[in-house]
C-alpha positions as CSV (number, residue, x, y, z in Angstrom):
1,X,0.0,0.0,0.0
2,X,1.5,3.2,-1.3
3,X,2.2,5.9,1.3
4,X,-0.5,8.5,-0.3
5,X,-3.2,5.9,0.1
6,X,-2.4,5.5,3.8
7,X,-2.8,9.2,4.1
8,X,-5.9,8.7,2.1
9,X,-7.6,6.5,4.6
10,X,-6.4,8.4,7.8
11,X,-7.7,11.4,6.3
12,X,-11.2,9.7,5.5
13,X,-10.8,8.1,9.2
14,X,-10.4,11.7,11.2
15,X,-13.4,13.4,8.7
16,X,-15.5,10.2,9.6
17,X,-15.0,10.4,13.5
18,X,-15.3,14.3,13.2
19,X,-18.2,14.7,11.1
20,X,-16.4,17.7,9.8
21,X,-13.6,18.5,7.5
22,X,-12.7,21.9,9.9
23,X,-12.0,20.0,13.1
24,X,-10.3,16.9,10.8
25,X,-8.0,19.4,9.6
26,X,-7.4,20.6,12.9
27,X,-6.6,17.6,14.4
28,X,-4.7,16.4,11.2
29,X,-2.7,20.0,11.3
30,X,-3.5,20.1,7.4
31,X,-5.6,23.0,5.4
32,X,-9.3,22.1,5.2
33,X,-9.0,22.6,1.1
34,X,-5.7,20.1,1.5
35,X,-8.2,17.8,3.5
36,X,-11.0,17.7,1.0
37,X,-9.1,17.7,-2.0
38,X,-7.7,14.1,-1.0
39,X,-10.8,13.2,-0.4
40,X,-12.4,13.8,-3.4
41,X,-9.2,11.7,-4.7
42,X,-9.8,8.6,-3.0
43,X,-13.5,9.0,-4.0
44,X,-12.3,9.3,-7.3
45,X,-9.8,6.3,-7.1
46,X,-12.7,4.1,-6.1
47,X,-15.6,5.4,-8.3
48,X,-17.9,5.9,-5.4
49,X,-18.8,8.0,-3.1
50,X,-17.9,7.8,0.6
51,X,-18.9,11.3,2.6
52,X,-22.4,12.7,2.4
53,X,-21.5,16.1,2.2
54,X,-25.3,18.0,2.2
55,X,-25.7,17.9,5.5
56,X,-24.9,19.9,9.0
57,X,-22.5,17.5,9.7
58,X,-20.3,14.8,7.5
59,X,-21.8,12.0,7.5
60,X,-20.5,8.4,5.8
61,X,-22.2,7.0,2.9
62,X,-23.1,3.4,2.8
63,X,-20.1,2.2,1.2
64,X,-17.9,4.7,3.2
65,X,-19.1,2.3,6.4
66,X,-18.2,-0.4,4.8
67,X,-14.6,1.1,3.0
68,X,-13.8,2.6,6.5
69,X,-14.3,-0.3,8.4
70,X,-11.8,-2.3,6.4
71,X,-9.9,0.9,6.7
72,X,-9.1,1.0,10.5
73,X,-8.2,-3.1,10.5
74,X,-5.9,-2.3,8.0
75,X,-4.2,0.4,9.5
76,X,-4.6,-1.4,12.9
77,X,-2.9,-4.4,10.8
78,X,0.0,-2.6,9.7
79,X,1.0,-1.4,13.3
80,X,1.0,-4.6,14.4
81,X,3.1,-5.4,11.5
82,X,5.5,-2.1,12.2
83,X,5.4,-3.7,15.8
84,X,6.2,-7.5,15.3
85,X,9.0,-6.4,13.0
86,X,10.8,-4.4,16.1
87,X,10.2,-7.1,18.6
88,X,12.8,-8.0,20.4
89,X,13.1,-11.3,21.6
90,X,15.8,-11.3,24.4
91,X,13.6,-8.7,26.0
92,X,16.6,-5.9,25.9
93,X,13.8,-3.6,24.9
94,X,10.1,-3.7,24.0
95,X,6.9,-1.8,24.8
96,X,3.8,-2.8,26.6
97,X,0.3,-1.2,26.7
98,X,-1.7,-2.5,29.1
99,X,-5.4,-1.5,30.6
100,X,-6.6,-2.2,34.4
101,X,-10.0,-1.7,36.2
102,X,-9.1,0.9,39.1
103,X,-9.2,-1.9,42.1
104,X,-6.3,-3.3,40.7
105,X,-4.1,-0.1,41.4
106,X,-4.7,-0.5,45.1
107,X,-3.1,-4.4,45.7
108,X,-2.0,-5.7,42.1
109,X,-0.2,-3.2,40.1
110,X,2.8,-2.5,42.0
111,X,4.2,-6.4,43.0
112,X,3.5,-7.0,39.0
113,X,5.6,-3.3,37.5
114,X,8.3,-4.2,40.4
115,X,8.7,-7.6,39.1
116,X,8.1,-6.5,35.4
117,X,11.6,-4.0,36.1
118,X,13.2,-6.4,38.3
119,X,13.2,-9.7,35.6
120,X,12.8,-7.4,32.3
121,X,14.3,-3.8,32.9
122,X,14.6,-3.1,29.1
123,X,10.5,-3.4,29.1
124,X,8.4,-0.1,29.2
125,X,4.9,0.3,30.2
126,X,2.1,2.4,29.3
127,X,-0.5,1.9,32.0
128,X,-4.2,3.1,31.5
129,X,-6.6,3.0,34.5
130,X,-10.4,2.4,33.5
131,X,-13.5,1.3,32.8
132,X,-13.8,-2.6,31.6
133,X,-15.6,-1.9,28.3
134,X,-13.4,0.9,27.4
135,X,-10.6,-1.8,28.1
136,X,-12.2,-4.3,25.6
137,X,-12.9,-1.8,23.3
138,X,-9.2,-0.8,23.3
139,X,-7.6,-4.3,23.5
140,X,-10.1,-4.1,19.8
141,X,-8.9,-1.1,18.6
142,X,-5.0,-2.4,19.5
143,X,-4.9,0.4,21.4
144,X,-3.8,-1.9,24.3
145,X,-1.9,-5.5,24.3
146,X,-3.6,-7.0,27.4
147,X,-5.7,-5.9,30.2
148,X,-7.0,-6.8,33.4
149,X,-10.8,-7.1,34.1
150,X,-13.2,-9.1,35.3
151,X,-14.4,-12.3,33.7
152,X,-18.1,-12.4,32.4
153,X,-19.9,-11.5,29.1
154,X,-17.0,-10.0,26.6
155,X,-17.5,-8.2,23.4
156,X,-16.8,-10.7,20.6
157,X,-12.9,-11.0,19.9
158,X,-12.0,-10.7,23.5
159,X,-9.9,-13.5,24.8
160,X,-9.9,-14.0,28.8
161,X,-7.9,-16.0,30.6
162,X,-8.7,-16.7,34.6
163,X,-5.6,-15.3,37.1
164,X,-7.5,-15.8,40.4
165,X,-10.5,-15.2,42.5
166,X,-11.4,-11.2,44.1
167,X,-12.8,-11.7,47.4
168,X,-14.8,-8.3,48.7
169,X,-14.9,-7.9,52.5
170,X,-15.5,-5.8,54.8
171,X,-12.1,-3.4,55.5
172,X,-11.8,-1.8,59.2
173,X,-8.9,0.1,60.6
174,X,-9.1,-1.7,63.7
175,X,-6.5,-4.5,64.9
176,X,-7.9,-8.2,65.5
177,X,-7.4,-8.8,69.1
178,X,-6.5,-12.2,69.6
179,X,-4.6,-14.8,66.9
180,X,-6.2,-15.6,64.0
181,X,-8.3,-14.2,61.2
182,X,-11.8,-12.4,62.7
183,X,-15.2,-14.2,63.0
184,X,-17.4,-13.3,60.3
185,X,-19.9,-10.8,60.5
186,X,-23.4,-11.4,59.7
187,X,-24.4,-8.4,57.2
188,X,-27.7,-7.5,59.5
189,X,-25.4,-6.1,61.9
190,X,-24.2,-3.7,59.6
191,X,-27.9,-2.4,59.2
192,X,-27.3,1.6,60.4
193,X,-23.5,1.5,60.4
194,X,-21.2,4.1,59.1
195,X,-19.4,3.2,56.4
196,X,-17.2,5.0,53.7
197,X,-17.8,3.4,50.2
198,X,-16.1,3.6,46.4
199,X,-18.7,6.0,44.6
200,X,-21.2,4.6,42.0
201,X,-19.3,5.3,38.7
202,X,-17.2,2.2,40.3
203,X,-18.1,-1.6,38.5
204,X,-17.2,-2.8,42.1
205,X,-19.7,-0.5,44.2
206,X,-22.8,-2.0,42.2
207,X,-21.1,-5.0,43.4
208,X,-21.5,-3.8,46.7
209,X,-24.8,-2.6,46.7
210,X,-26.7,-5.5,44.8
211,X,-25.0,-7.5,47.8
212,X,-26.9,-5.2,50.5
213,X,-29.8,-4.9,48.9
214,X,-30.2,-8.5,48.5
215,X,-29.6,-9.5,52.0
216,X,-31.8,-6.7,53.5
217,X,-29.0,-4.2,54.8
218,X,-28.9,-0.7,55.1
219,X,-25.5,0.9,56.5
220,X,-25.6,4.5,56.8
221,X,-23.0,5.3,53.6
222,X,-21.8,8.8,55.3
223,X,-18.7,8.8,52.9
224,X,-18.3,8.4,48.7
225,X,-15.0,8.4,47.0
226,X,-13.7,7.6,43.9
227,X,-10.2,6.9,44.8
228,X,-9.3,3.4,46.8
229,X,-6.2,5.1,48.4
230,X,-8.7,7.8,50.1
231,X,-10.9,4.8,51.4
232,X,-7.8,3.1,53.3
233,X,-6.4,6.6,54.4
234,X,-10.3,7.1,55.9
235,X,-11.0,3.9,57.2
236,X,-7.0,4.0,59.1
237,X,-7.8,7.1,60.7
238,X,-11.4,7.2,61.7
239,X,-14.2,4.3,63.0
240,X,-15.2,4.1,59.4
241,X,-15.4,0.6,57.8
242,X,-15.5,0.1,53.9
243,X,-16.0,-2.7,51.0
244,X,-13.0,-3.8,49.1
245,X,-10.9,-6.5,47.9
246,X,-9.6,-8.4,50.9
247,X,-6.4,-8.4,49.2
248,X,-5.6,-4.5,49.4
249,X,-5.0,-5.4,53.4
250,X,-1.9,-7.7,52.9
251,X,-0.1,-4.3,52.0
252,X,-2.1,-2.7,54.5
253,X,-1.1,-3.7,58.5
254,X,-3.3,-1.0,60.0
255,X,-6.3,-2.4,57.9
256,X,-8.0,-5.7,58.7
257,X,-10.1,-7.8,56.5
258,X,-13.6,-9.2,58.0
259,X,-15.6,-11.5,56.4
260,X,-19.0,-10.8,56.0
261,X,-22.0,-13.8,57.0
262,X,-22.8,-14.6,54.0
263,X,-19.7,-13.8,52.3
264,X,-19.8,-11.5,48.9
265,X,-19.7,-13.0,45.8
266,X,-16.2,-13.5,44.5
267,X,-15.2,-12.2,41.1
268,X,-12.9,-14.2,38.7
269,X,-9.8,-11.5,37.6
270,X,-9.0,-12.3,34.0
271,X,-5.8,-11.4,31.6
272,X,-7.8,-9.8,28.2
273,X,-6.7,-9.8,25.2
274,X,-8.1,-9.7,21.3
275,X,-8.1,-12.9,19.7
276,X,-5.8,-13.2,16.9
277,X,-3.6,-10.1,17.9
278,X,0.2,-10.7,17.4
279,X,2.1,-11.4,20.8
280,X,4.9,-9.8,21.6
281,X,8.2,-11.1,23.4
282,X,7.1,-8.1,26.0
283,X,3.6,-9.2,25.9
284,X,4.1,-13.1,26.3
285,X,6.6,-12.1,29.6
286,X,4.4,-10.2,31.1
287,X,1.6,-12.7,30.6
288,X,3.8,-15.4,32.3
289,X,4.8,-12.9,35.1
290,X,1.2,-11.8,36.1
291,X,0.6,-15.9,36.3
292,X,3.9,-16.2,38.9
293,X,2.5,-12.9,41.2
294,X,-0.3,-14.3,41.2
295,X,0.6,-17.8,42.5
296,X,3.5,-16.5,44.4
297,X,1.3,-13.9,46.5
298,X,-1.2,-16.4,47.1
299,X,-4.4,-15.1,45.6
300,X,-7.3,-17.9,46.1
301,X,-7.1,-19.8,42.6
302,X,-9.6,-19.1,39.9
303,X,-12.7,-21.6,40.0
């Protein structure tokens, strides 16, 4: 494919997601009579048309959905190509994009990078913190190698494989007295207590609250937050308790797990990725690395 035809489709791509040849310019840092002119060439090149043009906005054709669609896999093909041919397979170098749902920042994250630097230092990271269908629909886009999410219904060409099981608890700043791990708490008892909780724009807090609402309990919820590391800094310094994954506290002394009676319903933690997506050297390590934390730390196997 000759380099003017690649400038033909990302051209047609930016007008397309724009709906305007002024902001596709913008963003392409080209004159809009540049931008339209190449349009009008790859139009002509085919002997169609591919941009309604009559309207407020841009808007594709038919057969510009259909050219544009073969248009981004084949520009998302040849980066994997430009990729795979810069692989390195000692690991000296090599580049890794991966996505994570926010709990994972709190317990996961930093044994995995620290191993990651410690076994491949040559390896660079682009981490992205959010929400698991904008992970999916990255890891599609190759916008992202891998990701970590939960396991459950997956847009079609996701791959998941199961890491381990997520345990939710209930997460106090108060030390255990006695040896042992505490006596589970039946969730009645938590009917009127205070507790600080992740907000709602959080997978995990539905989690949370489809738990409660099923077993007939109604805390007093006198904090929100969207950040996990304000939750622990809460829940260590006042008589606050909060929901979260058990596994936060092994990093944690001053927090303490306590199991709820009946427990929450685990999740299953998955590695993502899209099926038939070329593997990196850096991407096949750090597969088999999340597998070693993972059993190393002691997470509770996936079912």
């Amino acid at each position: 494919m000759a380099a003017l035809e690649l400038r033909h489709l990302r051209y047609l791509l930016a007008v397309a997601e724009h709906g305007s040849f002024t902001r596709a310019a913008e963003e392409l840092h080209i004159s809009q009579p540049t931008l339209s002119q190449q349009i009008k060439q790859l139009e002509r090149s085919l002997g169609v048309q591919l941009l309604d043009r009559t309207g407020r906005t841009v808007r594709l054709t038919d057969a510009g959905v259909v050219y544009t669609d073969h248009a981004r896999r084949a520009l998302r093909d040849l980066a994997a190509a430009e990729r795979a041919v810069h692989d390195v397979q000692d690991l000296s170098r090599g580049h890794l994009r991966l996505g994570v749902t926010p709990t994972f920042t709190a317990y996961l994250i930093g044994p995995l990078l620290a191993e990651l630097h410690t076994r491949h230092p040559g390896i660079s990271l682009s981490l992205v913190e959010t929400t698991q269908d904008r992970i999916e629909a990255a890891l599609l886009a190759d916008d992202l190698d891998l990701g970590i999410a939960f396991a459950g219904p997956h847009l079609p060409g996701i791959g998941a494989t199961a890491l381990f099981t997520e345990t939710l608890t209930l997460v106090t700043g108060t030390r255990q007295s006695g040896p042992g791990p505490a006596s589970p708490l039946p969730v009645r008892e938590l009917t009127d207590r205070q507790l600080a909780l992740l907000s709602d724009d959080f997978a995990t807090r539905g989690h949370i609250d489809a738990y409660f609402t099923r077993h007939r309990a109604t805390p007093r919820i006198t904090v929100e937050a969207n950040s996990i590391q304000a939750l622990t800094e809460i829940v260590q310094r006042t008589g606050l308790a909060t929901v979260l994954p058990d596994a936060i506290t092994h990093d944690h002394p001053h927090l303490t797990p306590v199991p709820l009676d009946p427990p929450l319903p685990a999740r299953t933690v998955t590695l993502q990725h899209r099926e038939g997506a070329y593997r990196s050297a850096a991407t096949r390590a750090f597969a088999q690395l999340t597998h070693d934390i993972v059993r190393t730390r002691g997470y509770t196997p996936a079912p």
